[in-house]
Residue, then its C-alpha position, 0 to 999 in steps of 0.5 A: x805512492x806509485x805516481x811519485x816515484x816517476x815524477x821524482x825521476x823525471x825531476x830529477x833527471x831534467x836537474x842532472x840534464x839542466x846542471x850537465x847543460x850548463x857544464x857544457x857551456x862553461x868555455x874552455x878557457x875558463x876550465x884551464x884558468x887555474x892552470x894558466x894562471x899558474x904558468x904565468x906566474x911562473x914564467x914571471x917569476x921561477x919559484x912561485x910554487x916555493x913562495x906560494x905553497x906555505x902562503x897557501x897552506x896558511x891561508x887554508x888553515x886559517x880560513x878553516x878557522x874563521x868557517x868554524x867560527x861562523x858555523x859556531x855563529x860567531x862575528x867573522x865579517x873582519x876575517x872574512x874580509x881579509x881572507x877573500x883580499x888574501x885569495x884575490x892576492x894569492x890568485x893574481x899577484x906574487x907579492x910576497x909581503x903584501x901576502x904576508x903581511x895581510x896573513x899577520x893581519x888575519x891572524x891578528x883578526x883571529x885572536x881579538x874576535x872582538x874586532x871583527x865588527x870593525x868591517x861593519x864601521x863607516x871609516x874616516x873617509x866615509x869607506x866601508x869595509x875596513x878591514x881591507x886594504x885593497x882600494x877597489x874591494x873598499x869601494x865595493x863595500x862602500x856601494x853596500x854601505x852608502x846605497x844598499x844600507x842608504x847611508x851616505x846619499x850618492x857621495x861616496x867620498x872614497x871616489x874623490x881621489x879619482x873623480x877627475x881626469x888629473x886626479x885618475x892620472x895621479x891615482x894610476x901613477x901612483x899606483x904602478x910605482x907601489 
């Protein structure tokens, strides 16, 4: 027993010294991201604190709701869905509706547990992840789809309105007028 207590020291010392390592690598930039992130939200528009403190306390206690419900081994992949699209509009967007209207959406989700196995479901268009509605996050759920499940061959059709320098253009226009 003696032996062990040395070791186990030892080990763990060259954990905390490796985790310690690594926190000293983290750039600063990255560390004051929030911060920033902050200020030029602000500096674009003066009452982000006031429009985004209830949209973020909302997305908190609701996404509390859906880690009780996977702890308690329930299918939330729809509301897992939502919420990680909540947390990238909240980050890097202050589009009001769009935060409000997929809030409404998550807690649609929460009260027709249901439906949450609709993120599993190939949609129409042969995309994955239907209960997003960002474009890119529904193409990094079709990737899973089509490739990891092997499902779908190399065609994944949600990429057709893009696949060509015309079509790329068009997909870009619209996109800056929405």
């Amino acid at each position: 027993m003696p032996i062990r207590m040395p070791i186990a020291a030892g080990i763990a010392a060259i954990f905390l010294t490796s985790i310690m390592s690594l926190a000293a690598q983290i750039p600063t930039p990255d560390l004051e991201n929030k911060a920033l992130v902050r200020r030029e939200m602000m500096a674009f528009n003066p009452r982000y604190l006031t429009l985004m403190g209830p949209r973020s306390r909302a997305v908190r206690e609701l996404e509390q709701q859906v880690m009780k419900r996977e702890a308690e081994m329930r299918d939330v992949s729809c509301s897992h869905q939502i919420v990680t699209e909540l947390r990238w509009l909240m980050g890097s967007t202050v589009d009001t509706e769009r935060i409000d209207a997929r809030l409404d959406d998550l807690r649609a989700s929460l009260a027709h547990p249901e439906l949450e196995t609709r993120a599993r479901e190939q949609d129409a268009d042969g995309s994955w992840g239907r209960c997003y509605d960002a474009w890119f996050f529904r193409l990094d759920a079709s990737y899973d789809g089509h490739f990891s499940r092997d499902q779908g061959g190399n065609h994944i059709p949600l990429l057709d309105r893009v696949n060509s320098p015309q079509k790329l253009a068009q997909s870009r226009q619209h996109s800056a007028r929405t």
